[in-house]
C-alpha positions as CSV (number, residue, x, y, z in Angstrom):
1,X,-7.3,-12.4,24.3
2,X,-3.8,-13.7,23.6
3,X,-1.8,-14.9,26.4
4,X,1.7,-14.1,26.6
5,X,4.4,-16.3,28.5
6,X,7.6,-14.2,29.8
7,X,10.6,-16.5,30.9
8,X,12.5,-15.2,33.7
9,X,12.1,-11.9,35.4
10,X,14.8,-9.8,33.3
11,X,14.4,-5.7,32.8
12,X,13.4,-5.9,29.3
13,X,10.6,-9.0,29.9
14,X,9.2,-7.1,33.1
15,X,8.8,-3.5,30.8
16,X,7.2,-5.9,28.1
17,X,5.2,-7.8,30.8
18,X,3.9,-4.6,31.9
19,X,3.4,-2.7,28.2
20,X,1.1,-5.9,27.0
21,X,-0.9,-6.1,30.2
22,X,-1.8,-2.9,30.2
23,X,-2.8,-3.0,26.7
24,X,-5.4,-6.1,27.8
25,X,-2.8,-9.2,27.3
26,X,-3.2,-11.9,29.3
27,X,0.5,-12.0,30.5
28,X,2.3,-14.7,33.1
29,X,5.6,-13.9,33.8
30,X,7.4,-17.4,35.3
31,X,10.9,-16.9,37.3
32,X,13.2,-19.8,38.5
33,X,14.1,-17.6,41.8
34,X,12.2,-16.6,44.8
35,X,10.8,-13.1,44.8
36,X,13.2,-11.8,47.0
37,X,16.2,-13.2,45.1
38,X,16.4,-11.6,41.6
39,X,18.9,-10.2,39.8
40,X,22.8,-9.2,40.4
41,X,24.1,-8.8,43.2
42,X,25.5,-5.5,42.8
43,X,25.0,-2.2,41.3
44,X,24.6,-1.0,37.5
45,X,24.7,1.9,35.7
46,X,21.0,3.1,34.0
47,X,19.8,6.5,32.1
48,X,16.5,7.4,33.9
49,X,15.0,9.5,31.4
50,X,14.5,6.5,29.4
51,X,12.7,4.9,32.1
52,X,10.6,8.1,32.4
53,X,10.0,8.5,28.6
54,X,8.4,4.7,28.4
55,X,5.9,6.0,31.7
56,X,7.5,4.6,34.6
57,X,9.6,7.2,36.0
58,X,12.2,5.8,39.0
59,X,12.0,7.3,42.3
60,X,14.3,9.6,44.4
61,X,16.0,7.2,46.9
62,X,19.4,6.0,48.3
63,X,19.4,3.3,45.4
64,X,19.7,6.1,43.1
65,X,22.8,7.2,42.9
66,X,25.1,9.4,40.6
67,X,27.4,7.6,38.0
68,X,31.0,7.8,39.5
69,X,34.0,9.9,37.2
70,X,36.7,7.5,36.7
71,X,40.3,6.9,35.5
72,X,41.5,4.6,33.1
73,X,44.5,2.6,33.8
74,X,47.0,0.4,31.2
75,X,48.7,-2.5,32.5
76,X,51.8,-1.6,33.3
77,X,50.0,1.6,35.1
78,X,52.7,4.2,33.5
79,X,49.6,6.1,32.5
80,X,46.4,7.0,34.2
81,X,43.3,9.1,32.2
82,X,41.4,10.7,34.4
83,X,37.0,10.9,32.8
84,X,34.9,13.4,34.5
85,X,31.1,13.6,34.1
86,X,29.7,16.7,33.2
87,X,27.9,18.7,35.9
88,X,24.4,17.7,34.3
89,X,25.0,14.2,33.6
90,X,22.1,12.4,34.3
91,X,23.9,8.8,34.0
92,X,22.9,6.9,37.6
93,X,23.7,4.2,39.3
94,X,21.3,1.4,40.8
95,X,21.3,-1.7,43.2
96,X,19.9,-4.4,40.5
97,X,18.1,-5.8,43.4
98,X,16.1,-2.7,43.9
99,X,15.5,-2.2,40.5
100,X,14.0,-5.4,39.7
101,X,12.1,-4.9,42.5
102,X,10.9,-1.5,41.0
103,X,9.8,-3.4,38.1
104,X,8.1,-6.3,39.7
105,X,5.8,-4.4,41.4
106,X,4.8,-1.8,38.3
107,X,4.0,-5.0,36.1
108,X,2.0,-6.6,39.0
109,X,0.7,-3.2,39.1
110,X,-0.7,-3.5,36.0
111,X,-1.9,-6.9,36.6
112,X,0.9,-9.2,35.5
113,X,1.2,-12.7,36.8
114,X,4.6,-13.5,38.4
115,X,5.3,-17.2,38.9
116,X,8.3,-17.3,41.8
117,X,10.1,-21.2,42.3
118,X,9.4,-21.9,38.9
119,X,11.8,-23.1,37.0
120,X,11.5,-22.6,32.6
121,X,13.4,-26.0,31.1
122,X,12.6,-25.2,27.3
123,X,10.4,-24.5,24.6
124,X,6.4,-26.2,23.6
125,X,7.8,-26.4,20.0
126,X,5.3,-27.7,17.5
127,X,4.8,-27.2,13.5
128,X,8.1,-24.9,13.3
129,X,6.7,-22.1,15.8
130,X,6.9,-21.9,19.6
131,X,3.9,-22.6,21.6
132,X,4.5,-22.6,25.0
133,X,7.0,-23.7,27.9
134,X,7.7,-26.8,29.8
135,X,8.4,-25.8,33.4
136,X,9.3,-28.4,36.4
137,X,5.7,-27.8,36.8
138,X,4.2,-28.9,34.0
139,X,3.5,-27.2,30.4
140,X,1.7,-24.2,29.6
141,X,0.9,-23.1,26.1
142,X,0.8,-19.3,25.1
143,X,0.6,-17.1,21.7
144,X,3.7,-15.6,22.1
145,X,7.1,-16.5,24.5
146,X,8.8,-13.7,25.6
147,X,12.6,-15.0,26.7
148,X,14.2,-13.1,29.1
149,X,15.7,-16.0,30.9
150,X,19.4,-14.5,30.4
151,X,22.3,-15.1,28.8
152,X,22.3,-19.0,29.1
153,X,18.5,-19.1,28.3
154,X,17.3,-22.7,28.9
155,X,14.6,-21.2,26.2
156,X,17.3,-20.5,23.5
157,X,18.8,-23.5,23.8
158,X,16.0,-25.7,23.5
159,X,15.2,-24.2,19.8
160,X,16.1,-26.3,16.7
161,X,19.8,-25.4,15.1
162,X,18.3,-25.2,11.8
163,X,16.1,-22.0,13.3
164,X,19.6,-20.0,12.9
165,X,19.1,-18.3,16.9
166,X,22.4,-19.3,18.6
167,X,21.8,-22.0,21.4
168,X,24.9,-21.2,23.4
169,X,27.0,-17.4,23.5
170,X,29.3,-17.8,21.7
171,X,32.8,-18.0,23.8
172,X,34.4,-15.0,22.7
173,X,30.7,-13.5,23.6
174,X,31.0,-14.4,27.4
175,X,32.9,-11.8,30.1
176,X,33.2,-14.0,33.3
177,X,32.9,-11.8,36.1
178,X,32.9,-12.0,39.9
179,X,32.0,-8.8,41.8
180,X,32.6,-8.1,45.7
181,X,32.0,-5.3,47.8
182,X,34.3,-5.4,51.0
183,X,33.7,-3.2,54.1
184,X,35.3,0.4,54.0
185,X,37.1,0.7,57.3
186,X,37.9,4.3,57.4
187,X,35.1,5.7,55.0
188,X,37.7,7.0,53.1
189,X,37.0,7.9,49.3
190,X,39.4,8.3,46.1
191,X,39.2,10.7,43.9
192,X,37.9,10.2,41.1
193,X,36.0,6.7,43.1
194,X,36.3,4.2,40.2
195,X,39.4,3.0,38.7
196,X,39.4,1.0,35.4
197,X,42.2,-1.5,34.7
198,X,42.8,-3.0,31.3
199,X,44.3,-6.2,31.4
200,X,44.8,-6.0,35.3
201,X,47.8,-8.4,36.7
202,X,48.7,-9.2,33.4
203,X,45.3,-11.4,32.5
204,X,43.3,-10.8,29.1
205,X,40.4,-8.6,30.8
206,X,38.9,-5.5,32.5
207,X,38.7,-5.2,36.4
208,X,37.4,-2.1,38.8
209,X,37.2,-1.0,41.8
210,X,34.8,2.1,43.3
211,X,35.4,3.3,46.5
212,X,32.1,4.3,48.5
213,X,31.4,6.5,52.4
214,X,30.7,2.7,53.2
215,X,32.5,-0.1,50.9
216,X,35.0,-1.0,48.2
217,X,33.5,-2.4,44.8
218,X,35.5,-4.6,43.2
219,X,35.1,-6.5,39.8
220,X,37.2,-8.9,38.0
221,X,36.3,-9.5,34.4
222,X,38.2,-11.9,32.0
223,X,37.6,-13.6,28.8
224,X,37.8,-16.8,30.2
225,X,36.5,-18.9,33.0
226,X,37.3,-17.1,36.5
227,X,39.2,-19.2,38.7
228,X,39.5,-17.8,42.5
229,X,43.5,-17.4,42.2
230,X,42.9,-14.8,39.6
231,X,40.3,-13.3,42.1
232,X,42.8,-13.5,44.9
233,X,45.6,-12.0,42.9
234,X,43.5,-8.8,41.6
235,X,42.3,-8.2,45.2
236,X,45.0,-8.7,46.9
237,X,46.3,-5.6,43.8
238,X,43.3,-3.4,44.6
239,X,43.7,-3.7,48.0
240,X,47.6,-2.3,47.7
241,X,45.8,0.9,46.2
242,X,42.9,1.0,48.7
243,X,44.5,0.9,51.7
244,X,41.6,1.1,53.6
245,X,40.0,-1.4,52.1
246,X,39.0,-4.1,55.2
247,X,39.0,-8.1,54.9
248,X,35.0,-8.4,55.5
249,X,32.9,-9.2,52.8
250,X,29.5,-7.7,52.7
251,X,28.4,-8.0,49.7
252,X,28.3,-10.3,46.6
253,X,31.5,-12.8,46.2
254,X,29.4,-14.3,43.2
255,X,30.7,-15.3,39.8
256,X,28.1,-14.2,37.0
257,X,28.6,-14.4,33.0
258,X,28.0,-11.5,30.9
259,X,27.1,-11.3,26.7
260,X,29.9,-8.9,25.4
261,X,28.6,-8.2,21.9
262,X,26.1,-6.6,19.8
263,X,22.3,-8.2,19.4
264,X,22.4,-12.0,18.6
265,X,21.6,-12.0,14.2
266,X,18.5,-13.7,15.6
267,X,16.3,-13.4,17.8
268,X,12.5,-13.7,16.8
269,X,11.1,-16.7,15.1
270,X,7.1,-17.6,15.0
271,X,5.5,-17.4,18.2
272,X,9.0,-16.5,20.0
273,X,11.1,-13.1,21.0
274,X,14.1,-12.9,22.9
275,X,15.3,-9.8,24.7
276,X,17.6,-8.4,26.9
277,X,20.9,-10.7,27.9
278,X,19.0,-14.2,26.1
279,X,19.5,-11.4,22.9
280,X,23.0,-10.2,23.6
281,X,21.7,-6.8,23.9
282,X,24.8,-5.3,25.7
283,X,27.1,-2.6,24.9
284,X,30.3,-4.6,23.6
285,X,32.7,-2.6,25.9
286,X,30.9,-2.5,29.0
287,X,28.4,-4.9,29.0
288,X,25.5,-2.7,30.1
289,X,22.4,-3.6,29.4
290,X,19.4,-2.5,31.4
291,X,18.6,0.6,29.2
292,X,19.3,-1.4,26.2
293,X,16.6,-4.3,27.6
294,X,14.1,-1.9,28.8
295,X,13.8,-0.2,25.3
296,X,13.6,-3.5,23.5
297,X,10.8,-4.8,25.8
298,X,9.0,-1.8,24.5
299,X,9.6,-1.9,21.1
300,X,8.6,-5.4,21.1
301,X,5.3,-4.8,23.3
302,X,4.7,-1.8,20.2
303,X,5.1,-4.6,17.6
304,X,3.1,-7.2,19.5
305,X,0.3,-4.8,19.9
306,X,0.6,-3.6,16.1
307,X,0.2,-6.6,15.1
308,X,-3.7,-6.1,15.8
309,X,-4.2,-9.7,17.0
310,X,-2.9,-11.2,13.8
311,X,-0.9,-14.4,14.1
312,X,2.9,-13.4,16.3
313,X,4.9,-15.1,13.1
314,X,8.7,-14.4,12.5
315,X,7.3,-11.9,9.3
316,X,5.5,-9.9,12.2
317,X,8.2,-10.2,15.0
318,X,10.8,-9.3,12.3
319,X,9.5,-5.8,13.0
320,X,11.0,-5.7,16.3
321,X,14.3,-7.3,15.3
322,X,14.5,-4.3,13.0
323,X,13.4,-1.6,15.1
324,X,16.2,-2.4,17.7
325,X,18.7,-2.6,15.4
326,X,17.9,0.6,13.7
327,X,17.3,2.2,17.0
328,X,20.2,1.2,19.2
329,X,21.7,-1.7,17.9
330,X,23.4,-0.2,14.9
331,X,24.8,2.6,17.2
332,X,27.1,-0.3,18.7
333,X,28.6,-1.3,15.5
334,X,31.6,0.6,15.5
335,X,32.1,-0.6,19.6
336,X,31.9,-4.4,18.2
337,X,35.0,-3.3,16.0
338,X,37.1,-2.0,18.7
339,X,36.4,-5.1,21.5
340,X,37.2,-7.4,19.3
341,X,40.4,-5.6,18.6
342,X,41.4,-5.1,21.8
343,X,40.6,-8.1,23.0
344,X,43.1,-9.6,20.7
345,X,45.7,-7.1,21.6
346,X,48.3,-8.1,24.5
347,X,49.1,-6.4,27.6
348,X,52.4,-4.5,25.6
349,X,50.1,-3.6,22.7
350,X,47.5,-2.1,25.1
351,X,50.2,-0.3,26.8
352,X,51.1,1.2,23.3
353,X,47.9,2.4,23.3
354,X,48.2,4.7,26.2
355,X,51.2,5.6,25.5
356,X,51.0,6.8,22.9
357,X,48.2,8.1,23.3
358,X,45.9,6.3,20.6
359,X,43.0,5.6,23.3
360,X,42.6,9.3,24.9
361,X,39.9,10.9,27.8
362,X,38.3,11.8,24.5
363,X,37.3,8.3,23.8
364,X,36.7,6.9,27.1
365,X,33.6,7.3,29.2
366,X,32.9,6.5,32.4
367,X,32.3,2.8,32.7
368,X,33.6,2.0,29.0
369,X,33.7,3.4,25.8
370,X,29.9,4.5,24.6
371,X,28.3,3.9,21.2
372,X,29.3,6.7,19.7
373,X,33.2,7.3,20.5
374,X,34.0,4.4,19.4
375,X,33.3,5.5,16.3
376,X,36.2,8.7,17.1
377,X,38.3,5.7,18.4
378,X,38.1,3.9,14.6
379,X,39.1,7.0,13.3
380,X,41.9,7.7,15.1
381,X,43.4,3.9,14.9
382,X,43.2,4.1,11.3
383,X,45.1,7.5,10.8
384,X,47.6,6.1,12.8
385,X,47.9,2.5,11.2
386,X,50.5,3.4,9.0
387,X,52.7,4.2,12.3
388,X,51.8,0.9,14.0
389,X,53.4,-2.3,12.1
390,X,54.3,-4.0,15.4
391,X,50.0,-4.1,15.9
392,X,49.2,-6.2,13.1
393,X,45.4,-6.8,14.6
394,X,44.7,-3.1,13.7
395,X,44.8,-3.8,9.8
396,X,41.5,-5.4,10.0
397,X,39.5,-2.5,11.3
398,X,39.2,-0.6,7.8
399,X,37.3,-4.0,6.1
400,X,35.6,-4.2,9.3
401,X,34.3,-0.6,9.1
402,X,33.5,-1.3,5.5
403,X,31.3,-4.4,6.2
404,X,29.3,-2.6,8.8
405,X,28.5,0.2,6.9
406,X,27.4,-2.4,4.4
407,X,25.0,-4.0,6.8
408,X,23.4,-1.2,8.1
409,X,22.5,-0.2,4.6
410,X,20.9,-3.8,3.9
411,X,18.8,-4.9,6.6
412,X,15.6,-5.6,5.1
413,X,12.8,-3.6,6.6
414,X,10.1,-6.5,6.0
415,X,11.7,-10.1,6.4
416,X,12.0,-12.3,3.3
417,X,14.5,-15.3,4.3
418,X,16.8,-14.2,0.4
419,X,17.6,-10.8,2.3
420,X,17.5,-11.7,5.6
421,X,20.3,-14.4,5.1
422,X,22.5,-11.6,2.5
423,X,22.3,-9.0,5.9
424,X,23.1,-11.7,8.0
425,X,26.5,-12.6,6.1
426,X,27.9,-9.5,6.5
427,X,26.3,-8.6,9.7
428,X,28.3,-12.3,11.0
429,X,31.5,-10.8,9.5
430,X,32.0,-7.7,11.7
C-alpha cells in the first residue's frame, strides 16, 4: 500500500486526502495548527455543484449563504456599475472555518490521518525525488507528498532551484490583504451589499466592503506589504459610506497573503505534487481559489490512482499538471492578461476606464472578473487601442494574446523535458 503525506490542511489536500483513502491509500495529513484553528478568518465565495459532482455534497446551513450582487467603483468614484446575479445563480458564500471543518471530518470519515500541532519544515529529498517530510517532530518518509501547505509552502521552498518549481511567489504574485468584520449597529443593509473599489484612497489595489443583518466586511488588498495606516485610512473611507458601521471588531483584524496568478509552470516533480495556493491556483482577478483546489485534489487523486501502483515520477505526475491546465487553468489565460494590465495602470488610467466605459457590467462579475469575460474585456481593449495613446500599457495585450494562444496549443500531453521547457517559455511570457 503506498503511503501518502499531505502538508497542511488546505481544500484541495483534504479532497485528495479523502479521494486516495478511500481508494485504500494509506494517507496522513500533518497541519501546523490546532484543529480548531484552520483556515481564514472570513468568508469565501465557492460553486457547490462542484463539491456535489466530486461526492461530497455541502449541507444546508447558516454558513451557506448566497453570493452578494455588487457594484464596481473607480477611484475617483464618478462612476458606479451596478452587477446583479441572476435569479438561479448558484454561486455561495462560506465561512472558511466551517468549510475546512466540512472537510476535515469527510476525510477522517474516510479514514484519513490528521496530524494537529505539527509543524512541516521541508522536504526528505534524496536521489532527485521527494521522499518524505521533516517535521518539528521528527521525519517521516512517504511515496508521494502532497503540498498543500499554502502560498509560502515551507515544502516549496525547501526544493532544489535547479528543479524549476518557484521557491518563493513571486512579488508581483502576492495580494497582501487584511480582512475585518465590524459590528452592524443598526442592522441596516446596502443595496446591492458589496461594493468593489479599484485602487481605493489612491493606493495600487482592490478593497471591499459587504454589508450584512449583523456586520460590515471589510477588505483591503494591495500589491504591496499592508501597513495599518493604509488600513486606517480605507476604514475610516468605508466607514463615511456605511454609516452604520460601529467601532467593535468582531471578527478577523488579520493580515493574510494571497497568490494572484495563474498555476505556478511547475508543480509536480518525482515523488512530489503541489496544489491549491502552494500551486498558485487562484483566479488572477479575484484570488479565489477553493473550487479551483478542490478540483485539482481530484484530478491529482485520479492520476495517483491511475498510476496503478507504478512509481509517482514527474513522467506520471505530469498527467495532473496537464489535466488542470487543460481543465481550468487555461480558462484563466486571458484573466492573467488583463491583471497584469491593470495592475500597471494608475489611478487616472483606471478612471479612463470607467469612464469611458472600456470595463462595462458586461465584464464584471460579482467578486471580479471570471475566466471567461476577460476574454470579452481583451477584445474590447484592443478595438479601442487605437483611441487610447495616453495608455501605453495596453499595446502589449495583442502579443500577449498571441503568446497564450501559442501555449495552449503546445503543452505536451506526456512530459519530455525538450517540450516541456519550449511550453514553459511562452507560458513564462504571458
Amino acid at each position: 500500500m503506498k503511503k501518502i503525506l499531505v502538508a497542511g490542511c488546505g481544500h484541495g489536500g483534504l479532497y485528495a486526502a479523502y479521494a486516495l483513502s478511500k481508494a485504500g491509500y494509506d494517507v496522513t495529513v500533518i497541519e501546523a495548527k490546532e484543529r480548531g484553528n484552520l483556515g481564514h478568518d472570513w468568508h469565501d465565495v465557492i460553486y457547490p455543484p462542484d463539491f456535489e459532482r466530486l461526492g461530497i455534497p455541502l449541507p444546508g446551513c447558516d454558513e451557506i449563504i448566497p453570493f452578494y450582487s455588487s457594484v464596481y467603483t473607480n477611484p475617483s468614484k464618478t462612476v458606479k456599475l451596478r452587477v446583479d446575479l441572476p435569479e438561479d445563480s448558484k454561486l455561495r458564500c462560506v465561512d472558511r472555518k466551517f468549510l475546512l471543518k466540512f472537510l476535515v471530518e469527510k476525510a477522517e470519515s474516510a479514514g484519513v490521518k490528521i496530524r494537529f500541532g505539527e509543524a512541516v519544515k521541508g522536504a526528505v529529498i534524496k536521489n532527485n525525488e521527494v521522499r518524505g517530510l521533516e517535521t518539528d517532530a521528527g521525519t517521516e518518509l512517504s511515496d508521494l507528498v502532497i503540498d498543500a501547505a499554502g502560498i509560502d509552502s515551507p515544502v516549496r521552498k525547501s526544493l532544489p532551484q535547479g528543479w524549476g518549481i518557484y521557491g518563493e511567489m513571486p512579488e508581483e504574485n502576492t495580494f497582501y490583504t487584511y480582512r475585518v468584520y465590524y459590528k452592524n449597529t443598526t442592522h441596516e443593509v446596502s443595496d446591492p451589499a458589496q461594493t468593489i473599489y479599484f485602487y481605493h484612497c489612491g493606493k495600487p489595489g482592490m478593497d471591499w466592503s459587504v454589508s450584512d443583518r449583523d456586520f460590515v466586511d471589510i477588505l483591503v488588498g494591495r500589491f504591496y506589504p499592508i501597513t495599518m495606516e493604509d488600513v486606517d485610512e480605507a476604514v475610516a473611507d468605508v466607514r463615511s459610506d456605511c454609516p452604520y458601521m460601529g467601532d467593535k471588531i468582531i471578527r478577523g483584524g488579520r493580515f493574510e497573503k494571497i497568490p494572484l496568478r495563474l498555476p505556478l509552470p511547475l508543480f509536480v516533480w518525482n515523488g512530489y505534487a503541489a496544489v491549491g495556493d502552494s500551486a498558485g491556483m487562484t483566479e488572477p482577478m479575484s484570488g479565489s481559489g477553493i473550487n479551483n483546489s478542490i478540483k485539482a485534489g481530484a484530478i491529482l487523486a485520479d492520476t495517483v490512482i491511475g498510476a496503478r501502483g507504478g512509481r509517482l515520477t514527474l513522467e506520471a505526475l505530469w498527467r495532473y499538471q496537464y489535466t488542470y491546465f487543460r481543465q481550468d487553468g487555461e480558462g484563466y489565460f486571458s484573466a492573467e492578461i488583463v491583471r497584469k494590465m491593470l495592475q500597471s495602470l494608475s489611478a487616472k488610467d483606471i478612471d479612463y476606464f470607467f469612464e469611458k466605459r472600456i470595463l462595462t457590467e458586461k465584464e464584471l462579475k460579482a467578486g471580479g472578473l471570471t475566466a471567461s469575460s476577460p476574454g470579452e474585456t481583451v477584445s474590447r481593449i484592443l478595438a479601442f487601442i487605437p483611441k487610447l495613446n495616453l495608455l501605453p500599457a495596453l499595446s502589449g495585450v495583442p502579443y500577449k494574446n498571441s503568446i497564450a494562444e501559442k501555449a495552449k496549443k503546445i503543452m505536451p500531453e506526456k512530459y519530455s523535458r525538450e517540450a516541456y521547457l519550449k511550453w514553459r517559455r511562452e507560458f513564462e511570457r504571458i
